[in-house]
KELOVO-401526 format. One record per residue (C-alpha): residue number from 1; chain; x, y, z. Coordinates in Angstrom, 2 decimals, m for minus. Layout:
KELOVO-401526
- num, cadena, u, v, w
- NUM, A, X, Y, Z $
...
This chain:
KELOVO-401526
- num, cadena, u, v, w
- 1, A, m17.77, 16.05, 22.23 $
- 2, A, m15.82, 14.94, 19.44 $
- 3, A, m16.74, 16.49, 16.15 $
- 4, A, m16.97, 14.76, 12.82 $
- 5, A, m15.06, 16.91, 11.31 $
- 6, A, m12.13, 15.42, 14.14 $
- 7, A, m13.43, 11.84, 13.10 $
- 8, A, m13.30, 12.12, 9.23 $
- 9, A, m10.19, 14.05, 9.23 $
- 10, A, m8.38, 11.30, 11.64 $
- 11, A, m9.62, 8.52, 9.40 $
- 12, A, m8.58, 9.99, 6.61 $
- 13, A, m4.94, 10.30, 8.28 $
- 14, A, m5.11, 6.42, 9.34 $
- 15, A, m6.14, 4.64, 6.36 $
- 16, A, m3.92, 6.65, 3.90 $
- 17, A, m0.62, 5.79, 5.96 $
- 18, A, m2.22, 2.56, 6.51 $
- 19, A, m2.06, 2.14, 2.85 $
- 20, A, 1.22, 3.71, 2.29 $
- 21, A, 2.82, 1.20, 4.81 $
- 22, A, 1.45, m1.97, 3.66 $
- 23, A, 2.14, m1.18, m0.04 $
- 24, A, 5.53, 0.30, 1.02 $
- 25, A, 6.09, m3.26, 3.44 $
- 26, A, 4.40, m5.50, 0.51 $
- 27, A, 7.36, m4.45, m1.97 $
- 28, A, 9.80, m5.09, 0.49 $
- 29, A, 9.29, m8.17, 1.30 $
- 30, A, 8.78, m9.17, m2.15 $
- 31, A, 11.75, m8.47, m2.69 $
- 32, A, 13.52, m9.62, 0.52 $
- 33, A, 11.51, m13.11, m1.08 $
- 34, A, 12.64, m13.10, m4.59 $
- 35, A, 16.46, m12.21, m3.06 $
- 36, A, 17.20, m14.56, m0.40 $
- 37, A, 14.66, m17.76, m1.43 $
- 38, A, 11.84, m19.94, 0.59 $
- 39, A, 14.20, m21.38, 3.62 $
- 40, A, 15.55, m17.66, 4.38 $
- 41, A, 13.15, m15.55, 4.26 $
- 42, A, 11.22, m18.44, 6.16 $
- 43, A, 13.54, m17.56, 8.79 $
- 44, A, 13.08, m14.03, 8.54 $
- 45, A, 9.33, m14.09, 9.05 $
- 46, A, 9.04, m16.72, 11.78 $
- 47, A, 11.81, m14.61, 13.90 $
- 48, A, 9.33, m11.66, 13.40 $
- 49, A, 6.05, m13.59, 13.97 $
- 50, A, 8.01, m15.70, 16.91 $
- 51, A, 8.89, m12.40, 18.72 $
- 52, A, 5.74, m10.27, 17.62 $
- 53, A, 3.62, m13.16, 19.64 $
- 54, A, 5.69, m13.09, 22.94 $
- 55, A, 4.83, m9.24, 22.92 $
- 56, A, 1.45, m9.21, 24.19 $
- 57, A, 2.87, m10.26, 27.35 $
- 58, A, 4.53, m7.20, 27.53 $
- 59, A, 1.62, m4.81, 26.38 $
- 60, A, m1.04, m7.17, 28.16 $
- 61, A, m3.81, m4.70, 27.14 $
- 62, A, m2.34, m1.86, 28.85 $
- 63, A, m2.03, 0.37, 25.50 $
- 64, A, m6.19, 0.11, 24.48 $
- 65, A, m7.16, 0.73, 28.41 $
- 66, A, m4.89, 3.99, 28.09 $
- 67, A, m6.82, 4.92, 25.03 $
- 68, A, m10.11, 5.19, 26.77 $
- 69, A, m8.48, 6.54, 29.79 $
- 70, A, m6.86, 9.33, 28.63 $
- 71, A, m9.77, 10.12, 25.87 $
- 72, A, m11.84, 10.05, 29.28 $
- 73, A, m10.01, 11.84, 31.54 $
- 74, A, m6.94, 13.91, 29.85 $
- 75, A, m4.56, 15.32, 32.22 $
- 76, A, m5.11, 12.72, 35.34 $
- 77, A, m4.37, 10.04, 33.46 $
- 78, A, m0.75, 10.95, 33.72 $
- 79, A, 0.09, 8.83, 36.61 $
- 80, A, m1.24, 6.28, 34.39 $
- 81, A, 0.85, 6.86, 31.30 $
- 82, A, 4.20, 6.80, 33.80 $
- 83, A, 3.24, 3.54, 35.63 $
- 84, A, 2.49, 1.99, 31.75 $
- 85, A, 6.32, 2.48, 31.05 $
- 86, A, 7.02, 1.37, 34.96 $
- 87, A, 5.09, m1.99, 34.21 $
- 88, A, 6.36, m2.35, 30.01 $
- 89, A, 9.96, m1.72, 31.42 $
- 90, A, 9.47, m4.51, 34.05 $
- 91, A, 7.29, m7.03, 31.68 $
- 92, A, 10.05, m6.43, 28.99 $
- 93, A, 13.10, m7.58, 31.69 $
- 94, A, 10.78, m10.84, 32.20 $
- 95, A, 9.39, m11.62, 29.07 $
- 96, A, 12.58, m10.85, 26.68 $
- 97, A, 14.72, m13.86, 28.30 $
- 98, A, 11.55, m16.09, 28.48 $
- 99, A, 10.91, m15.69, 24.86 $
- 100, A, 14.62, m16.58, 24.37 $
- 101, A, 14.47, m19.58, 26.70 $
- 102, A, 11.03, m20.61, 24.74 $
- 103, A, 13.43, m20.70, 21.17 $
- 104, A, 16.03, m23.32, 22.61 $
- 105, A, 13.23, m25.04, 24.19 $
- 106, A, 12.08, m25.35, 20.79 $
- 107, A, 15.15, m26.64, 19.05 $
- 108, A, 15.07, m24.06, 16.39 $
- 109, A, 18.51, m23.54, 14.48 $
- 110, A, 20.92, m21.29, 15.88 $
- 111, A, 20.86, m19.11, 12.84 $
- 112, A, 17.06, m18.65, 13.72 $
- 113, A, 17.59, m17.89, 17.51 $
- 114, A, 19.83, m15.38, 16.56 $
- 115, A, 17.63, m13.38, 14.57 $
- 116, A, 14.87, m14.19, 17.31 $
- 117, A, 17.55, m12.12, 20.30 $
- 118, A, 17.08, m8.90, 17.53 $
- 119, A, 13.52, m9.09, 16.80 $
- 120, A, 12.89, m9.67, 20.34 $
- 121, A, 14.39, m6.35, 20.75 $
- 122, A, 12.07, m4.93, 18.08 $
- 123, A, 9.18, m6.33, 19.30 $
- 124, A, 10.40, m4.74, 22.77 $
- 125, A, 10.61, m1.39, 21.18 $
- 126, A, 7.47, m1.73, 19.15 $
- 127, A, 5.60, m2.46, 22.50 $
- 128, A, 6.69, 1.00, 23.95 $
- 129, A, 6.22, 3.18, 20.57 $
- 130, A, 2.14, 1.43, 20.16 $
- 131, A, 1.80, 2.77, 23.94 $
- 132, A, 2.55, 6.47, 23.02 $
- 133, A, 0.71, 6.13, 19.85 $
- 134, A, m2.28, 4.76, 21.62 $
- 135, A, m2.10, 7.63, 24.56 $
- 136, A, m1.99, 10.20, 22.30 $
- 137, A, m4.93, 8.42, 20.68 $
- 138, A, m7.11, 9.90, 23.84 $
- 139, A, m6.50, 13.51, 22.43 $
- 140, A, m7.69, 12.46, 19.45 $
- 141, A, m5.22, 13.54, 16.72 $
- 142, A, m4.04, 10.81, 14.57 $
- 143, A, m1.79, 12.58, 12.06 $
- 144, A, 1.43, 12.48, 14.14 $
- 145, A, 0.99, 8.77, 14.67 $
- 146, A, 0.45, 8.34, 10.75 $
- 147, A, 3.55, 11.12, 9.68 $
- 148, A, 5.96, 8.61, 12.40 $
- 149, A, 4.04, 5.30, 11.30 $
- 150, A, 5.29, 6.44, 7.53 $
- 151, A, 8.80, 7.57, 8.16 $
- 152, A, 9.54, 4.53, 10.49 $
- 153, A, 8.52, 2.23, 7.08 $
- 154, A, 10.84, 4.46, 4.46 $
- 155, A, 13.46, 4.29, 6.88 $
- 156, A, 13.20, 0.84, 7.27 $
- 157, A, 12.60, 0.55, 3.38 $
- 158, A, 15.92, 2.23, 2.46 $
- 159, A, 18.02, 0.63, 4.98 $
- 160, A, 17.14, m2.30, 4.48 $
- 161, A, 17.34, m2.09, 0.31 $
- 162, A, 21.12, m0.94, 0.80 $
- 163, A, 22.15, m4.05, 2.83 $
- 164, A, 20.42, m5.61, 0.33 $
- 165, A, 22.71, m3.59, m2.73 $
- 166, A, 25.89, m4.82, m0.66 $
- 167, A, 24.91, m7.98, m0.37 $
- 168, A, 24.92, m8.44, 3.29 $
- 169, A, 23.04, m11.79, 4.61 $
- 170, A, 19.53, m11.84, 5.49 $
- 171, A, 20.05, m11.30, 9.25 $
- 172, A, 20.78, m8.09, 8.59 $
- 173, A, 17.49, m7.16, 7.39 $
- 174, A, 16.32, m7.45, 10.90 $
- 175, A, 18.17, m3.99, 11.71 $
- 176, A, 16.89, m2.57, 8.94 $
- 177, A, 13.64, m3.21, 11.19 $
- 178, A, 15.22, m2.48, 14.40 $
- 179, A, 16.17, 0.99, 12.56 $
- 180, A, 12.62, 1.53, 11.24 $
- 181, A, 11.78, 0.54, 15.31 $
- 182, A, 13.81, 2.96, 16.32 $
- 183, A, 12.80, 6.02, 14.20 $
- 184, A, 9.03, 5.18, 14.84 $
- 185, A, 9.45, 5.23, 18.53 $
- 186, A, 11.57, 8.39, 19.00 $
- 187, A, 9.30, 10.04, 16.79 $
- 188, A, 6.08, 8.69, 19.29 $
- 189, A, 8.10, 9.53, 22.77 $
- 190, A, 8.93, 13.30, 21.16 $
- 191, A, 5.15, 13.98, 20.10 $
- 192, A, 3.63, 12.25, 23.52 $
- 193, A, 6.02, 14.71, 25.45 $
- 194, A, 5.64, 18.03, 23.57 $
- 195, A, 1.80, 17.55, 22.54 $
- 196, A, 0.04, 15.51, 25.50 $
- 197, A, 1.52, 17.97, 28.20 $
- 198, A, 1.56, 15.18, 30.63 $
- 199, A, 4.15, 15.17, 33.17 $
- 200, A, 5.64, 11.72, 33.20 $
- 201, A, 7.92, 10.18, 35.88 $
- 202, A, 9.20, 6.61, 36.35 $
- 203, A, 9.03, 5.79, 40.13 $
- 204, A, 6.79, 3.43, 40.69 $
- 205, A, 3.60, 4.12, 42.25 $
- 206, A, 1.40, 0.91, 43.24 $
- 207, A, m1.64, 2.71, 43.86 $
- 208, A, m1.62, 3.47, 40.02 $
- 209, A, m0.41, m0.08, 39.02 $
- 210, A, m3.03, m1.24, 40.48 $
- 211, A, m5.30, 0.40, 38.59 $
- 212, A, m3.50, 0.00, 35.28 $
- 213, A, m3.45, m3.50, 35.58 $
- 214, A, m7.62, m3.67, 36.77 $
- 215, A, m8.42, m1.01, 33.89 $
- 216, A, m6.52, m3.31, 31.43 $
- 217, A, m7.27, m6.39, 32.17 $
- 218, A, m10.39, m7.06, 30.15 $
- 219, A, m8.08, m6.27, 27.13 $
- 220, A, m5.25, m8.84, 27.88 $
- 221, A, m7.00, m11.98, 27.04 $
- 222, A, m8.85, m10.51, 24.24 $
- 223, A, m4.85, m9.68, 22.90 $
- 224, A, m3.53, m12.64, 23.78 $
- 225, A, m5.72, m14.97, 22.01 $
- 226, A, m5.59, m12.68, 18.97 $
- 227, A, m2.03, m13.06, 18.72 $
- 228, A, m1.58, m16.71, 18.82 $
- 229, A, m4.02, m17.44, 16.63 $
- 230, A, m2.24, m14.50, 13.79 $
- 231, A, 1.18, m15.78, 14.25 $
- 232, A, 0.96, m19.33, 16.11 $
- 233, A, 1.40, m20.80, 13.03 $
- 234, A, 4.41, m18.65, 11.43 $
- 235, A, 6.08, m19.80, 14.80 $
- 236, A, 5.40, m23.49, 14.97 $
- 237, A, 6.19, m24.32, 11.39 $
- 238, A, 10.12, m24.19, 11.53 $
- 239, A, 9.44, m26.55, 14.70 $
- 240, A, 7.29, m28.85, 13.09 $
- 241, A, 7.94, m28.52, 9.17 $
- 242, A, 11.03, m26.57, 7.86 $
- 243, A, 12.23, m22.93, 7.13 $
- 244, A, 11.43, m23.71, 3.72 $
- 245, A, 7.86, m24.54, 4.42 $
- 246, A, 7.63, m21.75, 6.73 $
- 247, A, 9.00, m19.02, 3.92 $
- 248, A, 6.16, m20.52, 1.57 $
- 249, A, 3.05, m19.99, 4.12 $
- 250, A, 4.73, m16.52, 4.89 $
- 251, A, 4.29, m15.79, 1.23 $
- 252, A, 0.72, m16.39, 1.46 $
- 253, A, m0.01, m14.87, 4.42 $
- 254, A, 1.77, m11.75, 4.02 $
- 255, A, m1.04, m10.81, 1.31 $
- 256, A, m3.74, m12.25, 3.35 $
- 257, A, m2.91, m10.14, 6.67 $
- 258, A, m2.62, m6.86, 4.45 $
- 259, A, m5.63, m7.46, 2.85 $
- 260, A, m7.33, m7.04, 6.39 $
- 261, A, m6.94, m3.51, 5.76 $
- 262, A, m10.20, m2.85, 3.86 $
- 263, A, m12.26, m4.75, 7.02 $
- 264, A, m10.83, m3.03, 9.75 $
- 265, A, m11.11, 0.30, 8.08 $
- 266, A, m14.82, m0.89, 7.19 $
- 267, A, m15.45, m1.65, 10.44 $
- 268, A, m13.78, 1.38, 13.08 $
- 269, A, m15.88, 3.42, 10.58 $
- 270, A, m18.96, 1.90, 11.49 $
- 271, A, m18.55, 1.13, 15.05 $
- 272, A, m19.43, 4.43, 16.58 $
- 273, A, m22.21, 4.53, 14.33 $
- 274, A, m23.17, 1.17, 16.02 $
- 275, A, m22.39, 2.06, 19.49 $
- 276, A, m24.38, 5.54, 19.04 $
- 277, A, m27.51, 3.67, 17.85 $
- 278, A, m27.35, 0.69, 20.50 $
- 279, A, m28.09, 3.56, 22.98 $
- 280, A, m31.37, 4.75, 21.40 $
- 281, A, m32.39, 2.40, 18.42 $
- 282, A, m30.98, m0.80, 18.76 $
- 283, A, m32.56, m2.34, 15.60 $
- 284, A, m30.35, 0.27, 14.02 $
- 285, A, m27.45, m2.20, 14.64 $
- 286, A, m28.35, m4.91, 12.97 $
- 287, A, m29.21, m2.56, 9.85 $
- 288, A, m25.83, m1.33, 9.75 $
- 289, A, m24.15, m4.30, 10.44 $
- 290, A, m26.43, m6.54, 7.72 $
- 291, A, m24.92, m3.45, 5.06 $
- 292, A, m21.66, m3.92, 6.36 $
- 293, A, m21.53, m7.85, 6.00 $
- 294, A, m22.89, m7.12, 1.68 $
- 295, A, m20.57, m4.62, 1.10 $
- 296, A, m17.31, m6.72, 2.19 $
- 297, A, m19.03, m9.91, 0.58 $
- 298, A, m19.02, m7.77, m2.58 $
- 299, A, m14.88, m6.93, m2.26 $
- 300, A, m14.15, m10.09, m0.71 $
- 301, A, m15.60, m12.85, m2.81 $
- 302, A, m14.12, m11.80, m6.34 $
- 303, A, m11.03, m11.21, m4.51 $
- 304, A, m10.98, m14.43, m2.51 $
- 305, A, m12.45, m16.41, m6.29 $
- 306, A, m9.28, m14.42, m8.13 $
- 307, A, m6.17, m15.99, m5.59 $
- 308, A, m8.21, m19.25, m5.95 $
- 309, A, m8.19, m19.33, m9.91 $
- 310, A, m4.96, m16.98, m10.15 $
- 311, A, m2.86, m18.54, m7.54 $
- 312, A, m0.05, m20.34, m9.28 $
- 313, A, 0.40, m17.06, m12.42 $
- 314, A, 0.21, m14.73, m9.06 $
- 315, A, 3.42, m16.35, m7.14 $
- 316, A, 4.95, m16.77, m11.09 $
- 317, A, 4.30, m13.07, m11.46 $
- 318, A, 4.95, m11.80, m8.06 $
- 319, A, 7.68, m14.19, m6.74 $
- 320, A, 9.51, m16.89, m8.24 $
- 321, A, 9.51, m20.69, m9.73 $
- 322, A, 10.89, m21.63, m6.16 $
- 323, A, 7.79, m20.16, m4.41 $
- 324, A, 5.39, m22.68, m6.63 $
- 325, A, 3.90, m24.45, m3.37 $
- 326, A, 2.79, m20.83, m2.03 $
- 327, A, 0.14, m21.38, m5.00 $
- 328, A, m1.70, m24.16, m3.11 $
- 329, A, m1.19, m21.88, 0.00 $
- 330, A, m3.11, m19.23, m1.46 $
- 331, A, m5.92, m21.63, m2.67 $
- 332, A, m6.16, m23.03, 0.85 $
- 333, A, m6.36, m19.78, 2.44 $
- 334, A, m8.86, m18.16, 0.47 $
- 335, A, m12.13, m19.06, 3.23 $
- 336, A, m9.61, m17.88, 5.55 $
- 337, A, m9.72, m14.72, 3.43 $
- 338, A, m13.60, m14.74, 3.70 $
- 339, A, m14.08, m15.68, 7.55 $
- 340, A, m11.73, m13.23, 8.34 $
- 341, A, m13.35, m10.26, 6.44 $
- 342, A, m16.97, m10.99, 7.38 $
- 343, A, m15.94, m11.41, 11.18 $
- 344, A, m14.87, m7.71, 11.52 $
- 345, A, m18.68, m6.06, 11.44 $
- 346, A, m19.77, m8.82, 13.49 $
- 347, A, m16.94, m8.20, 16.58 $
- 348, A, m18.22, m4.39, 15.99 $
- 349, A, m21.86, m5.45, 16.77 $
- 350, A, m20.52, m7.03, 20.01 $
- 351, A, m18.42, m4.47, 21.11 $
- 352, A, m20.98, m1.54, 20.55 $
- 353, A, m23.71, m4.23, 22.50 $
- 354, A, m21.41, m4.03, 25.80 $
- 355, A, m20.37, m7.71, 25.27 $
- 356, A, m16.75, m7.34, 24.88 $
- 357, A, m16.76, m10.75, 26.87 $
- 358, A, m18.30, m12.51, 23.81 $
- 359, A, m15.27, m11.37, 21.87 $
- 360, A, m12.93, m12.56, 24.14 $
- 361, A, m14.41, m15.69, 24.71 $
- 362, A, m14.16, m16.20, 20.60 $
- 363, A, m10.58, m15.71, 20.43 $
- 364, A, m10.42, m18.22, 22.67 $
- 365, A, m11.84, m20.67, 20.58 $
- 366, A, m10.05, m19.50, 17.22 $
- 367, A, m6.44, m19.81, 19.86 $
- 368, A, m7.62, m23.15, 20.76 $
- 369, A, m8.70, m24.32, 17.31 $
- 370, A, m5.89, m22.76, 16.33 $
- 371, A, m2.74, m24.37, 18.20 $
- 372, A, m4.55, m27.85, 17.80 $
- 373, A, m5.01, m27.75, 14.21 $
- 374, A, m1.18, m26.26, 13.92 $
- 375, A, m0.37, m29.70, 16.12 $
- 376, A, m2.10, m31.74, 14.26 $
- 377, A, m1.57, m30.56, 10.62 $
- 378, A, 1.82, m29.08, 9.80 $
- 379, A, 3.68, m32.37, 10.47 $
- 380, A, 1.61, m33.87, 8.49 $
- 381, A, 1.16, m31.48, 5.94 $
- 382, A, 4.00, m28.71, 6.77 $
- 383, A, 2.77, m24.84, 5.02 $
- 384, A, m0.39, m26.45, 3.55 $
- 385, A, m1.75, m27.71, 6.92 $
- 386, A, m0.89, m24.60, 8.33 $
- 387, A, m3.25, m22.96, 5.53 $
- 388, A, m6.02, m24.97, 6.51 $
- 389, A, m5.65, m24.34, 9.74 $
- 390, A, m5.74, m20.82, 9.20 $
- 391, A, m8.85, m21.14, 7.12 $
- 392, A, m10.62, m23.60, 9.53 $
- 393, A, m9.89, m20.32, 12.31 $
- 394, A, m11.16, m17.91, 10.53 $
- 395, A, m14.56, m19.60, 9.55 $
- 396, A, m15.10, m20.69, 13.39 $
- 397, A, m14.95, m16.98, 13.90 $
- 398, A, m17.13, m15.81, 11.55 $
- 399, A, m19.49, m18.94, 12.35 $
- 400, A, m19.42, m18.61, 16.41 $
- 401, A, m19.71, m15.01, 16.04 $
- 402, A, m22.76, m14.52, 13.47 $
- 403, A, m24.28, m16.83, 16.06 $
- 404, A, m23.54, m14.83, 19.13 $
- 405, A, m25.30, m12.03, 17.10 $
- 406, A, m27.96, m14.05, 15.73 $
- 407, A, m30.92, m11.70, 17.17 $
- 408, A, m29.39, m8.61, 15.50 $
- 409, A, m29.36, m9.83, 12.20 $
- 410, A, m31.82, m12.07, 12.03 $
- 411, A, m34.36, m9.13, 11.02 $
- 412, A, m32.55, m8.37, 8.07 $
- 413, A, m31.95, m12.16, 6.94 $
- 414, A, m33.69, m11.96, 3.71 $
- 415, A, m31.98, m8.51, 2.51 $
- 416, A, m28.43, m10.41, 3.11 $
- 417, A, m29.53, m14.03, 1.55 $
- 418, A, m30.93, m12.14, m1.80 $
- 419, A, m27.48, m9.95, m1.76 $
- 420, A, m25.03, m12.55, m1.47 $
- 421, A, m26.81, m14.60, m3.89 $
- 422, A, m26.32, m11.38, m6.22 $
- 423, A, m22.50, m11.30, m5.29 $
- 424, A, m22.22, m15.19, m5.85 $
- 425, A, m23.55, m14.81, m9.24 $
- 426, A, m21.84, m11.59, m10.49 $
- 427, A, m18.48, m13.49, m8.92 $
- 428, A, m19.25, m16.67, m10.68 $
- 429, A, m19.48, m14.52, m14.04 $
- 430, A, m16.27, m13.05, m12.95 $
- 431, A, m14.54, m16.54, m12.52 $
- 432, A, m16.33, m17.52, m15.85 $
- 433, A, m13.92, m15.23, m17.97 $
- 434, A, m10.79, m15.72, m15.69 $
- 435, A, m11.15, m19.81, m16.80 $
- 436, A, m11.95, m19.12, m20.52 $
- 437, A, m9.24, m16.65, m20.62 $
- 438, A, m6.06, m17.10, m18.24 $
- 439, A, m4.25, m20.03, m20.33 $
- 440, A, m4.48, m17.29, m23.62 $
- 441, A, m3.45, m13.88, m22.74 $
- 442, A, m1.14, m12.05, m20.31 $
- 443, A, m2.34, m12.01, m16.77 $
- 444, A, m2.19, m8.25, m16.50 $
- 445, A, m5.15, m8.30, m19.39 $
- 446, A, m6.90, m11.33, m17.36 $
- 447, A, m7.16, m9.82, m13.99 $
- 448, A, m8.45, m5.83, m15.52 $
- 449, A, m10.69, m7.87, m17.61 $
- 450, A, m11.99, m9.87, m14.58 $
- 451, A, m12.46, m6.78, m12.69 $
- 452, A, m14.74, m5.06, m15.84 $
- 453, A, m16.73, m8.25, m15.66 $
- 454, A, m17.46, m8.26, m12.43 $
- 455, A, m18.46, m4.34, m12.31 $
- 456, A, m20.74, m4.95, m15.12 $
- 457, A, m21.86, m8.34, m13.50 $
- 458, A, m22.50, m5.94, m10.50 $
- 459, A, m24.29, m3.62, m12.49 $
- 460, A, m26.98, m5.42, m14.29 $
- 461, A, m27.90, m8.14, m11.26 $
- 462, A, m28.23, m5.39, m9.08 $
- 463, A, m26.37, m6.33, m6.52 $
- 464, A, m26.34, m2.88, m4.11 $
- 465, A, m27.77, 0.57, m5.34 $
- 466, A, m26.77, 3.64, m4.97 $
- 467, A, m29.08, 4.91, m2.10 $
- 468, A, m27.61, 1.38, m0.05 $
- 469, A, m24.32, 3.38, m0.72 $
- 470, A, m25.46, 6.45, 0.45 $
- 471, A, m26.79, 4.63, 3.47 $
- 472, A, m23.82, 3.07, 4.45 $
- 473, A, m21.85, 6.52, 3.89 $
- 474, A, m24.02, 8.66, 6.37 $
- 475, A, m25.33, 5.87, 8.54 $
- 476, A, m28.58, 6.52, 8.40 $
- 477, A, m31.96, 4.14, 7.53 $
């Protein structure tokens, strides 16, 4: 049995490298931004987003099933963990040349198939280093995944900022990557061989295959359609817009992918707490999810309300003049923002309920809605239509799926109508002062001063109290 002790001590070791690596990653990219301009760094991202989306065909779900498998069963999983690097190695030889292939088929640039052959060979490496994270996941210690997660970012971090001090073109930020690649996974091979004490070998053994690939399969699709609709767009707008276009919408998106942080850390917290109660009480699960879905409306609202009324003195501030369409990106994306948050408790209700089929079945949808609005849009539109797009995904999700758990929230319909309309009101105070006030003083001063209003806004409409808190903390009714 795992204690909590374990559990609280291995989230606290995720989210703080979490953290560290997005704010670490944020800055860099900033700066790779602000350096190198819109059409470049629109390069640099959809190489990265092109290659990171070919990967799942490598990983195909294999790296969650070994999860559960070793948690399950520690030391005969072994034959597992050695046909998983039998099958990557394979899927890799395959996939790599495809994804190649797939770029000329394209008729991207030959500047941006070049930088597609190196972060193909990231994305190749990063497949291999998430599979020995994800093993050693099983044993249930978390800190040497967050120590290698950290050092594979600064390394990246200060390689890439001295190719950046010598001037050195934009391609070679991709080994500044590779490097960062590179350091994470030798770090990830070193601790699955010294601390798992499995005995690994590489001759393939079909019996096992076989039952890597059954054991894994539910999680392929679910993967799959999770990556194409997360990077689809990054990799058709060079296609159908321009780099340019492409570097503007990866401005925008950066923040909105790293804001997913606070969800998914939300939500793994309260997903054992879910599955636990399904078990016994299952009207437990609709309590904890209802609390779930006010307590991200009350982060994500102001925050999705501040890029709205912010966006244009936030790319001023954080990039340049040159990045000035990003602003209407931002706007655009902001019910993206919102779909995407409140989506996360709602996939943890269906995956504690047993009906991880639901969930797959959803990505589907967002992948289809997803490459046909991408179609459709960005020639017409270029980065903005791939915005809206993004925004019309993320709201099917969070529509289809509050449907799909309609009978589990239900019950507690009138606790989250009365406490959104408490966030909607202490947000449209917030947005109150950020209009009266963002023409006439610095926006440093604007945005603490919107956050004061909305805390006191919070305060005196009562929006959650502090025994909700405390429920929330211990799960518990």
């Amino acid at each position: 049995m795992i204690s909590p002790q374990r559990v609280a001590k291995n989230t606290i070791y995720t989210l703080s490298s979490a953290v560290s690596q997005k704010l670490l990653t944020m800055a860099f990219f900033i700066i790779v931004a602000r350096y190198y301009g819109p059409a470049e760094q629109g390069h640099y991202s959809s190489a990265l987003a092109f290659a990171t989306l070919f990967s799942i065909f490598i990983d195909l779900g294999i790296s969650s099933a070994l999860t559960r498998e070793t948690a399950r069963r520690h030391q005969s999983a072994a034959p597992l963990v050695s046909q998983m690097f039998v099958l990557r190695l394979a899927s890799a030889l395959i996939v790599y040349p495809g994804m190649i292939a797939i770029a000329y088929a394209f008729h991207y640039p030959l500047s941006l198939i070049a930088m597609i052959v190196v972060a193909g060979v990231i994305a190749v490496v990063d497949t291999f280093t998430v599979a020995c994270w994800f093993v050693l996941r099983g044993f249930q210690n978390l800190m040497y995944e967050s120590i290698g997660g950290a050092l594979a970012v600064f390394a990246m971090v200060v390689s890439g900022f001295s190719f950046i001090a010598f001037g050195l073109p934009i391609q070679s930020l991709l080994w500044s990557v590779l490097i960062g690649s590179g350091v994470n996974f030798a770090i990830s091979l070193f601790t699955l061989l010294a601390k798992s004490g499995l005995s690994l070998s590489l001759r393939p053994n079909f019996p096992s295959l076989r039952e890597l690939i059954r054991i894994s399969a539910p999680f392929a699709a679910a993967g799959i359609f999770a990556r194409i609709y997360t990077f689809g767009d990054m990799s058709l707008l060079p296609a159908l817009a321009s780099a340019q276009a492409a570097g503007w919408y990866a401005a925008g998106q950066k923040v909105m992918l790293a804001l997913n942080i606070i969800p998914a850390s939300l939500s793994s917290s309260m997903y054992p707490a879910m599955s636990a109660s399904f078990a016994s009480h299952k009207e437990r699960v609709g309590f904890l999810c209802s609390r779930g879905l006010l307590y991200l409306a009350i982060v994500v609202l102001p925050i999705a309300a501040g890029m709205f009324l912010f966006a244009r003195h936030l790319v001023l501030f954080v990039y340049s003049e040159s990045y000035l369409p990003t602003a209407r990106v931002f706007e655009l994306l902001t019910p993206a923002i919102v779909g995407g948050f409140l989506s996360f408790p709602l996939g943890a209700v269906l995956a504690s309920a047993n009906r991880q089929g639901v969930n797959t079945a959803i990505g589907a949808i967002c992948a289809f809605v997803n490459i046909v609005g991408n179609c459709l849009l960005i020639p017409l539109f270029a980065e903005r239509g791939a915005a809206i797009t993004a925004s019309l995904t993320y709201l099917t999700q969070f529509f289809v799926s509050l449907v799909c758990t309609w009978e589990y929230i239900r019950p507690n319909l009138s606790f989250l109508i009365l406490g959104c309309a408490r966030v909607l009101l202490a947000t449209a105070g917030m947005a109150c002062f950020v209009i009266l006030t963002r023409d006439s003083f610095p926006v440093l001063f604007v945005v603490a001063g919107s956050m004061l209003v909305y805390a006191v806004c919070v305060v005196l409409f009562r929006v959650v109290r502090i025994s909700e808190m405390r429920t929330l903390i211990f799960f518990r009714k």
